[in-house]
KEBAZA-695208 format. One line per 8 residues: number of its first residue (from 0); for each residue z, y, x negated of C-alpha. Coordinates in nm, 2 decimals, decimal comma. Last residue first. Example, Ala and Ser with C-alpha at 12.3 -4.5 7.8 and 13.67 -1.06 7.14 Angstrom:
2
1 = 0,71/-0,11/-1,37; 0,78/-0,45/-1,23
END
This chain:
485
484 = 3,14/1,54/-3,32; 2,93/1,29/-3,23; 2,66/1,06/-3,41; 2,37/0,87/-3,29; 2,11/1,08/-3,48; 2,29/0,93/-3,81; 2,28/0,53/-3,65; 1,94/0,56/-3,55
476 = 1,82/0,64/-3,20; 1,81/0,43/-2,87; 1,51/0,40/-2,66; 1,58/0,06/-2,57; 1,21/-0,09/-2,72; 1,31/0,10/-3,08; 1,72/-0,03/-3,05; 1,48/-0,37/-3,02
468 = 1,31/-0,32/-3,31; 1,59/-0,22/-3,53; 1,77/-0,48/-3,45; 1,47/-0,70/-3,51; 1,41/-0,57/-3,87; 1,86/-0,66/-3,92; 1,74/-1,00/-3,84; 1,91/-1,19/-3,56
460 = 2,13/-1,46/-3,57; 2,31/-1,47/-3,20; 2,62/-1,63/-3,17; 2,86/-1,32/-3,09; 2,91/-1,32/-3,49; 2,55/-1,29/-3,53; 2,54/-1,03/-3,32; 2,82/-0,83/-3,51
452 = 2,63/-0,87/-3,82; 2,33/-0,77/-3,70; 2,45/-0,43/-3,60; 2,66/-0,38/-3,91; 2,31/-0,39/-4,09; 2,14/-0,21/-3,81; 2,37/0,07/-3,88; 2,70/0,18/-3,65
444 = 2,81/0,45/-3,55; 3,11/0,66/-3,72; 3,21/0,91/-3,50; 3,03/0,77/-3,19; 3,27/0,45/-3,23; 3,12/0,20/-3,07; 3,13/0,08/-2,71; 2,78/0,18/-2,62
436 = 2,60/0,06/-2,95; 2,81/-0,28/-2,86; 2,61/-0,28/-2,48; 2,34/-0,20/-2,59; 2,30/-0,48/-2,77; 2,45/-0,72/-2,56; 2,17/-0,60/-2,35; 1,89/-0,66/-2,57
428 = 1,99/-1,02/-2,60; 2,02/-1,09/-2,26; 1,65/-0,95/-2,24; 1,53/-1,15/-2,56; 1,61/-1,44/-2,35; 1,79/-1,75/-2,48; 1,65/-2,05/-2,63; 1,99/-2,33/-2,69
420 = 1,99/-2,41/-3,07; 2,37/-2,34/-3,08; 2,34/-2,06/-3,27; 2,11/-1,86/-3,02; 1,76/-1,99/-3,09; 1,53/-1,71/-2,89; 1,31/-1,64/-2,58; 1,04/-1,42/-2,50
412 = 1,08/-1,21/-2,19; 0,89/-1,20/-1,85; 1,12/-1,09/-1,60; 1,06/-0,69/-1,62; 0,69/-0,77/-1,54; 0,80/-0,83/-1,17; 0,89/-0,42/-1,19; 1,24/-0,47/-1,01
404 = 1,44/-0,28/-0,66; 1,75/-0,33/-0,62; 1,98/-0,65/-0,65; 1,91/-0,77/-0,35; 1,57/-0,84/-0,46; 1,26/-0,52/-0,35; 0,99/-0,66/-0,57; 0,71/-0,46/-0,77
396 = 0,34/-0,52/-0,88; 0,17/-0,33/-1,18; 0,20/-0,55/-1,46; 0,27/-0,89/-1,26; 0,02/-0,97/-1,02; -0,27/-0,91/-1,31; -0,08/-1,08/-1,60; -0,06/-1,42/-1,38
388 = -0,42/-1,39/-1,34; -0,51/-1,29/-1,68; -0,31/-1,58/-1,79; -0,54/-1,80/-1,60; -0,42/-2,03/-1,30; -0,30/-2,37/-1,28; 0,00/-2,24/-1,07; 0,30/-2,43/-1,30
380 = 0,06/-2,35/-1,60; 0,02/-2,00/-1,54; 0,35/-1,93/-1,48; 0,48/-2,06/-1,81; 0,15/-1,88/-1,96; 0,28/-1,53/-1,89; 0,61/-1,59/-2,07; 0,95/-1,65/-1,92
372 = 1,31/-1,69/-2,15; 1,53/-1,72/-1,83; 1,77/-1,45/-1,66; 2,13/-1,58/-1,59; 2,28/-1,30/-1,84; 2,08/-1,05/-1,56; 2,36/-1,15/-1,34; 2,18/-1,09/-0,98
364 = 2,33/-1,41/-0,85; 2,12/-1,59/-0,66; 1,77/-1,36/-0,80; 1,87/-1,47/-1,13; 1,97/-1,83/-1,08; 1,61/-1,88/-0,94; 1,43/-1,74/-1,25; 1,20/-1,98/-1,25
356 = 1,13/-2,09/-0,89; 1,14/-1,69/-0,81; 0,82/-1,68/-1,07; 0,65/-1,96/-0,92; 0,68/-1,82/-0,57; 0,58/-1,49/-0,70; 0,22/-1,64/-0,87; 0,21/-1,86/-0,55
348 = 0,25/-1,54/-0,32; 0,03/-1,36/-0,49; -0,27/-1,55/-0,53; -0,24/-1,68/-0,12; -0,27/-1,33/-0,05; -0,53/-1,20/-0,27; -0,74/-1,52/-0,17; -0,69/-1,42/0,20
340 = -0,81/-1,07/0,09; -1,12/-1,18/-0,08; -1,18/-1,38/0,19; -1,20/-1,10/0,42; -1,39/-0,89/0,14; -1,66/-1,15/0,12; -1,70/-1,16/0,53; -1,76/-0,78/0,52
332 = -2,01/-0,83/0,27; -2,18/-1,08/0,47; -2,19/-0,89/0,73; -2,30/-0,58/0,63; -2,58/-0,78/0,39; -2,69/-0,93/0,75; -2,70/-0,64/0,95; -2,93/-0,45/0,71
324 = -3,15/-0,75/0,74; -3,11/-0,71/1,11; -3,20/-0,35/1,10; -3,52/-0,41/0,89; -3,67/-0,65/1,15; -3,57/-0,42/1,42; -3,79/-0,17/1,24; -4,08/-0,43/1,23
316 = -4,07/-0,51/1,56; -3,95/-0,86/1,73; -4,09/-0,88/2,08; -3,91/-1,15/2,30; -3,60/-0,99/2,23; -3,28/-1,32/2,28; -3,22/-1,31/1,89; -3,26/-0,97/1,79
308 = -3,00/-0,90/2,14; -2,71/-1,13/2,05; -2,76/-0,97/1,73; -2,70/-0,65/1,77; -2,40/-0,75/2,01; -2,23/-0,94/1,71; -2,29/-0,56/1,55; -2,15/-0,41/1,85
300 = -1,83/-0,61/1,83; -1,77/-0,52/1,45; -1,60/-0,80/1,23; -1,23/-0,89/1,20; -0,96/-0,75/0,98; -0,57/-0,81/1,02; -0,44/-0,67/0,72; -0,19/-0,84/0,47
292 = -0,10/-0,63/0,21; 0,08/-0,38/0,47; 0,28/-0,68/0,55; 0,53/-0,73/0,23; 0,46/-1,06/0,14; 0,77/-1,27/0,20; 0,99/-1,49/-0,01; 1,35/-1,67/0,12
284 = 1,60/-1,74/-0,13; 1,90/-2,01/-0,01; 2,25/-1,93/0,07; 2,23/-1,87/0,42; 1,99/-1,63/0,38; 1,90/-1,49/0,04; 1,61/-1,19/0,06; 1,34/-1,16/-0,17
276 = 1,08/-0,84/-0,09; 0,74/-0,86/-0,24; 0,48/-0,55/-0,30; 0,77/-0,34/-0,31; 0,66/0,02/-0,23; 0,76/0,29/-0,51; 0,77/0,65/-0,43; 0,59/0,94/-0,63
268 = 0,75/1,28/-0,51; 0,96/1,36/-0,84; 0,63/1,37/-1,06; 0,48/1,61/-0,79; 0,67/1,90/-0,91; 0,85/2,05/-0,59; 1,17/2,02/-0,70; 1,11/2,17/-1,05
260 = 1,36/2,04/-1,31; 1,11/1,85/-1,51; 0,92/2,23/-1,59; 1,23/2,31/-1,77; 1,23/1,97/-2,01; 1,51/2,00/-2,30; 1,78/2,12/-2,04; 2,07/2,29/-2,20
252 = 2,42/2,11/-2,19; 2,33/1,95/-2,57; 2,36/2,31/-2,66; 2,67/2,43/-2,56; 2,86/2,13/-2,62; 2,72/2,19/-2,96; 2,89/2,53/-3,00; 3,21/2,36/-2,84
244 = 3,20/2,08/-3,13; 3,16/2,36/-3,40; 3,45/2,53/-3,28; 3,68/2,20/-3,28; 3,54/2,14/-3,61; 3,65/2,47/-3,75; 3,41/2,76/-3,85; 3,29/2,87/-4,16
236 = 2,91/2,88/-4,03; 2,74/2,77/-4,42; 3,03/2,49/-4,44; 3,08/2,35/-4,07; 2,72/2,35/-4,07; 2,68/2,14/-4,43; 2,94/1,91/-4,26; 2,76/1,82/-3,95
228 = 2,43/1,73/-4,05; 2,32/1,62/-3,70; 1,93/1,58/-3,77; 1,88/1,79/-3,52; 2,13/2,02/-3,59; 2,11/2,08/-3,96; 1,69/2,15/-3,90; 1,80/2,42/-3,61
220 = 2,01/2,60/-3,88; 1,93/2,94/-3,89; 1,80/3,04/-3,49; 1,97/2,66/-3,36; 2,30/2,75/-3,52; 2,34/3,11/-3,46; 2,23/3,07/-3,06; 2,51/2,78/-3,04
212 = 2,77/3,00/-3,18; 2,71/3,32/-2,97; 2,71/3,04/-2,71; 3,04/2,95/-2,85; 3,16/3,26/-2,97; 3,08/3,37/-2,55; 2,83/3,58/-2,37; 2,71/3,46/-2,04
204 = 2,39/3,23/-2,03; 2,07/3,40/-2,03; 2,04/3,39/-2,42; 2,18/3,04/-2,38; 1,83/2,90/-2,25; 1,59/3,10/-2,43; 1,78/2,96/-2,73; 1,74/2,62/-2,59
196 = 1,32/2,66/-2,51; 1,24/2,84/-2,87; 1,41/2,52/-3,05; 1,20/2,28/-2,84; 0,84/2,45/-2,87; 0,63/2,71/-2,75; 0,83/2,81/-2,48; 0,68/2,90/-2,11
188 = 0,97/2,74/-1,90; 1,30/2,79/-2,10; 1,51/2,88/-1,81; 1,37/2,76/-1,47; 1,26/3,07/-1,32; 1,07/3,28/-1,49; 1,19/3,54/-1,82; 0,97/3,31/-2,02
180 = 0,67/3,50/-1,85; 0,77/3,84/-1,95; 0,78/3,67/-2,32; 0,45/3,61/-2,27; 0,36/3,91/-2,17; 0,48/4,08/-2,50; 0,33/3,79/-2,74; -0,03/3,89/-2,58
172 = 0,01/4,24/-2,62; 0,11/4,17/-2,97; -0,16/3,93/-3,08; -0,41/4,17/-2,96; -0,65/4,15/-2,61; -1,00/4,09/-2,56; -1,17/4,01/-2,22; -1,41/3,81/-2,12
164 = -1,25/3,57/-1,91; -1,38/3,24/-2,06; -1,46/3,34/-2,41; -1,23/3,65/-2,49; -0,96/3,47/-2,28; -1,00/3,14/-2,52; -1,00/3,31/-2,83; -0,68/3,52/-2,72
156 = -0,54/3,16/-2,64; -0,62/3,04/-2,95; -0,47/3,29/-3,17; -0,17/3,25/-2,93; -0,12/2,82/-3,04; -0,14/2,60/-2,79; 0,16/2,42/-2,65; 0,34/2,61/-2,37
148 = 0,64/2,41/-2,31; 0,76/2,37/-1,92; 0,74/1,94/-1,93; 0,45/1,98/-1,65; 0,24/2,14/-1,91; 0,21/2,53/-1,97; -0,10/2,64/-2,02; -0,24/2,78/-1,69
140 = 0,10/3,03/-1,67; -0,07/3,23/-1,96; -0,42/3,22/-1,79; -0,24/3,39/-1,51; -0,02/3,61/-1,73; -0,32/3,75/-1,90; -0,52/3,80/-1,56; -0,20/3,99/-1,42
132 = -0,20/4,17/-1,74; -0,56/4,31/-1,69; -0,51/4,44/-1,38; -0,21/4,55/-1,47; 0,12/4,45/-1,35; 0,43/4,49/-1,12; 0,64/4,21/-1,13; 0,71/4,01/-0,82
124 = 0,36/3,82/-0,85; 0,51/3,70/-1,18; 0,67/3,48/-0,87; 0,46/3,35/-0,69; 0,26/3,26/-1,03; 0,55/3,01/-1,17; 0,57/2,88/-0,80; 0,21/2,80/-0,81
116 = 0,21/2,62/-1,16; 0,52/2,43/-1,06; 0,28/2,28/-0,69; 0,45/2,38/-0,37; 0,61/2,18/-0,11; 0,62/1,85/0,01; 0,83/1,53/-0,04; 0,66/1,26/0,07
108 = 0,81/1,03/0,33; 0,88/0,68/0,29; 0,77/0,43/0,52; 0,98/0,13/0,56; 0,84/-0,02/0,92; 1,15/-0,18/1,07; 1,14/-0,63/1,12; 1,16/-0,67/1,50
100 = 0,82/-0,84/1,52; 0,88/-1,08/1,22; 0,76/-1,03/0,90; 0,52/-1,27/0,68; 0,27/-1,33/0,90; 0,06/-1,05/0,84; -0,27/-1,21/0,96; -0,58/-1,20/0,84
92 = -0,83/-1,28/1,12; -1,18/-1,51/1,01; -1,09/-1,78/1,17; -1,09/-1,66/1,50; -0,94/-1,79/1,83; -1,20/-1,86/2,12; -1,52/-2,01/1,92; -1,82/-1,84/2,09
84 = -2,03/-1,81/1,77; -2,30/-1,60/1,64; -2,37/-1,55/1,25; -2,50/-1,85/1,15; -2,67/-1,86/1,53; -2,92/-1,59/1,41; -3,05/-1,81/1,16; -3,26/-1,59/0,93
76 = -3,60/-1,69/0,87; -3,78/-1,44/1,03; -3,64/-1,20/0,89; -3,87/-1,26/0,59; -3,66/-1,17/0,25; -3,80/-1,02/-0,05; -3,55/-0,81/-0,17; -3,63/-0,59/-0,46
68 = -3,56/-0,70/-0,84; -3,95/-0,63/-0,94; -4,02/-0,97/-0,95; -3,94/-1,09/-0,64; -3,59/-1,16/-0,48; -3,44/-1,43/-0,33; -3,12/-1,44/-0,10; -2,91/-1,76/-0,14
60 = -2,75/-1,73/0,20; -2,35/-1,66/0,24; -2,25/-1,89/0,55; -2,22/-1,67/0,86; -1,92/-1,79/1,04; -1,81/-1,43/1,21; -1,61/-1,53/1,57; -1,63/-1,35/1,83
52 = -1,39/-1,03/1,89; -1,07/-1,04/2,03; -0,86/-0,66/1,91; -0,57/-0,68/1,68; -0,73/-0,39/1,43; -0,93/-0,33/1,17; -1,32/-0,33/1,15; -1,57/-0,43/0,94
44 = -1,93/-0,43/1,02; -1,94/-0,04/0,98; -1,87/-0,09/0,54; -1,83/0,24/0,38; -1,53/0,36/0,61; -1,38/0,01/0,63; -1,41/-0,05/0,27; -1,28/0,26/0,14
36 = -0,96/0,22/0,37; -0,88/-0,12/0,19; -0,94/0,00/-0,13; -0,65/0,29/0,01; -0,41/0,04/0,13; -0,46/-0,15/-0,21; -0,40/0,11/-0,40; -0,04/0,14/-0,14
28 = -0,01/-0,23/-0,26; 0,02/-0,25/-0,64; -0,38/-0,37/-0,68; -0,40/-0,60/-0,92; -0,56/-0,86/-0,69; -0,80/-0,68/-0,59; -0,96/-0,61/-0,89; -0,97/-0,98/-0,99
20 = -1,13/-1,05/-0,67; -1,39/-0,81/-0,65; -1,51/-1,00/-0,94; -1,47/-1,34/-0,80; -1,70/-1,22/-0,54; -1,94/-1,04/-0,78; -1,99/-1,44/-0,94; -1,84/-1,42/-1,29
12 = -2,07/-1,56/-1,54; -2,01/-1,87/-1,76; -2,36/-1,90/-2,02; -2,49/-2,21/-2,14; -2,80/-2,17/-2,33; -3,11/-2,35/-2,42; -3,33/-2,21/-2,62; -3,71/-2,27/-2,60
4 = -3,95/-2,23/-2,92; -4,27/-1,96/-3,03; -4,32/-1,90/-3,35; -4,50/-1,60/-3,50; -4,71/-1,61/-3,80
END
């Protein structure tokens, strides 16, 4: 038998404002520009610009809606004066008020040019080909990645052009044109893998032992090289050390990404805009918004005019009906985004504010020893914000300091007892740390053991595990990969 009872729940639900929020706010600023572009071209009641317009105070409306989801709104209950005002100075504006007039518009220009693919195709376009070839090389050129290195095996590319092209070719053919592509400009582009790249690479350089050398080692002993087993090559090549060394000067002058090189790859033209930009004057630290994320917006002219005229028409038709309710959800929209800026404004700046506050010696000095231990929820609790919100302005944000300019999530760092019991940064830490692996003896480097105990004697007790971790997080090799000839 069923049973029937009530439930009662309580549930926390994000309002869609507060969700368009959150999105805006971890926008870097040039996605921002382009949200903010979106908008106006989907939205006609929003408009940008430094024009008067009156006033938009329409209060958001608790719309209802019948069963089936679909408005049910009577027109005739709209206040037309909500959204009708003759207030002279707006309140609805956004304005960038964190520049002066004189301040110089930073735009950076993008590099232009063409794309590494098309560059690799101009010129096999030099060689004269087959009908068929020219389609080979083509597909050929199609699989190399942006580092240079063709990584798909050959059986699968012949599957792939029987498939997609329709047309069957052999192993050999296939291994012949490829090696016409390798012969393209920069060295090593179209390899299969690392060891295939360098030895393309020296076979075009000029013939000497020591590229001779070079070529020998990586073709017989590329696993001796990498892992830098210096004595077992000095035994199975004969050769003296100070041969050896200029065989390997050889190689580690070779480029280990080709397709990097290119000029015109589009990796090269990214630019960074500061979101923030810290200046000291006179002494003190002075914060400002960079402008572009701070829009002057105001609402359409002709829709206030639309209005004007629904609410003065003595006859009120159906269609007109419709088109003021259309009106409405444009305004209102257009009056959520406007706020949702402000919000976005006054979000950041306190989220940066707090952060300058903390790392105030920092940003005075530009020592990165003065740098304090700073989590996500130390700035959430001076702004009485959520962690998510602190975490949103700082992963993707940056700040142009005196100093250069900084990914804000670079400041955050966990701290640690130094021997004195003070907390110190894991960033100071990490920089002594390179800084001892840079000083050392590249003959005989040193091990995470050693490592630790050389921290420890600076005042620092730190686990051999955390060395490691940390040499891991700096991108620095093991001890035996760290060696030199």
């Amino acid at each position: 038998m069923l049973k029937q009872n009530l439930q009662y729940k309580l549930l926390q639900k994000l309002s869609p404002q507060q969700i368009q929020l959150m999105k805006l706010i971890q926008l870097p600023t040039q996605a921002f520009e382009q949200r903010l572009k979106q908008e106006l071209e989907e939205n006609p009641a929003l408009e940008s610009g430094n024009e008067d317009m009156d006033e938009y105070e329409g209060s958001q409306s608790d719309d209802e809606y019948d069963s089936s989801g679909n408005e049910s709104i009577d027109t005739q209950d709209i206040n037309i004066d909500e959204y009708l005002s003759d207030d002279e100075i707006p309140n609805y504006k956004t304005q960038a008020n964190n520049y002066s007039d004189d301040d110089e518009d930073k735009d950076i220009p993008y590099a232009s040019g063409t794309s590494f693919t098309q560059n690799l195709k101009n010129q096999i376009n030099t060689y004269r080909l087959t009908e068929k070839e020219e389609i080979i090389t083509d597909f050929l050129i199609g699989c190399i990645d942006e580092s240079g290195y063709i990584r798909r095996e050959l059986v699968d590319v012949i599957d792939d052009l029987a498939f997609t092209q329709n047309l069957t070719t052999t192993p050999e053919e296939l291994e012949r044109l490829l090696q016409l592509v390798q012969q393209l400009d920069p060295a090593g582009v179209g390899a299969r893998n690392l060891k295939e790249c360098l030895i393309i690479q020296l076979k075009r350089k000029k013939e000497t032992p020591s590229r001779n050398l070079a070529i020998n080692i990586l073709e017989n002993s590329f696993e001796h090289f990498v892992k830098k087993h210096y004595s077992k090559l000095l035994q199975k090549f004969h050769v003296s050390e100070v041969e050896l060394k200029e065989g390997i000067l050889q190689i580690e002058k070779l480029n280990p990404k080709p397709g990097g090189s290119f000029v015109g790859n589009s990796k090269i033209a990214e630019q960074i805009v500061p979101d923030f930009t810290i200046r000291i004057v006179e002494g003190e630290l002075e914060l400002s918004l960079n402008s572009r994320n701070a829009p002057e917006l105001h609402i359409s002219n002709e829709y206030t005019n639309l209005l004007k005229g629904y609410k003065y028409s003595n006859e009120k038709s159906n269609s007109q009906k419709e088109a003021v309710l259309f009106i409405k959800q444009k305004l209102d929209a257009a009056k959520w985004f406007i706020d949702a800026i402000k919000q976005r404004q006054q979000t950041l700046l306190l989220n940066m504010n707090a952060i300058l506050q903390h790392q105030k010696e920092y940003f005075l000095t530009g020592d990165e020893r003065k740098l304090k231990p700073m989590i996500l929820k130390d700035i959430a609790d001076v702004i009485h914000m959520d962690v998510s919100t602190v975490s949103r302005v700082a992963n993707s944000k940056y700040v142009s300091t005196p100093y250069g300019t900084k990914l804000i999530k670079e400041f955050f760092s966990e701290s640690m007892k130094n021997d004195q019991g003070e907390d110190v940064s894991t960033r100071e830490i990490k920089n002594i740390l390179e800084t001892v692996i840079k000083e050392e003896n590249k003959k005989k480097p040193l091990t995470d053991d050693k490592l630790s105990s050389i921290l420890l004697k600076k005042g620092y007790p730190i686990a051999r595990r955390t060395i490691a971790k940390y040499r891991e997080q700096l991108d620095i090799p093991v001890a035996r990969l760290r060696k030199e000839m």
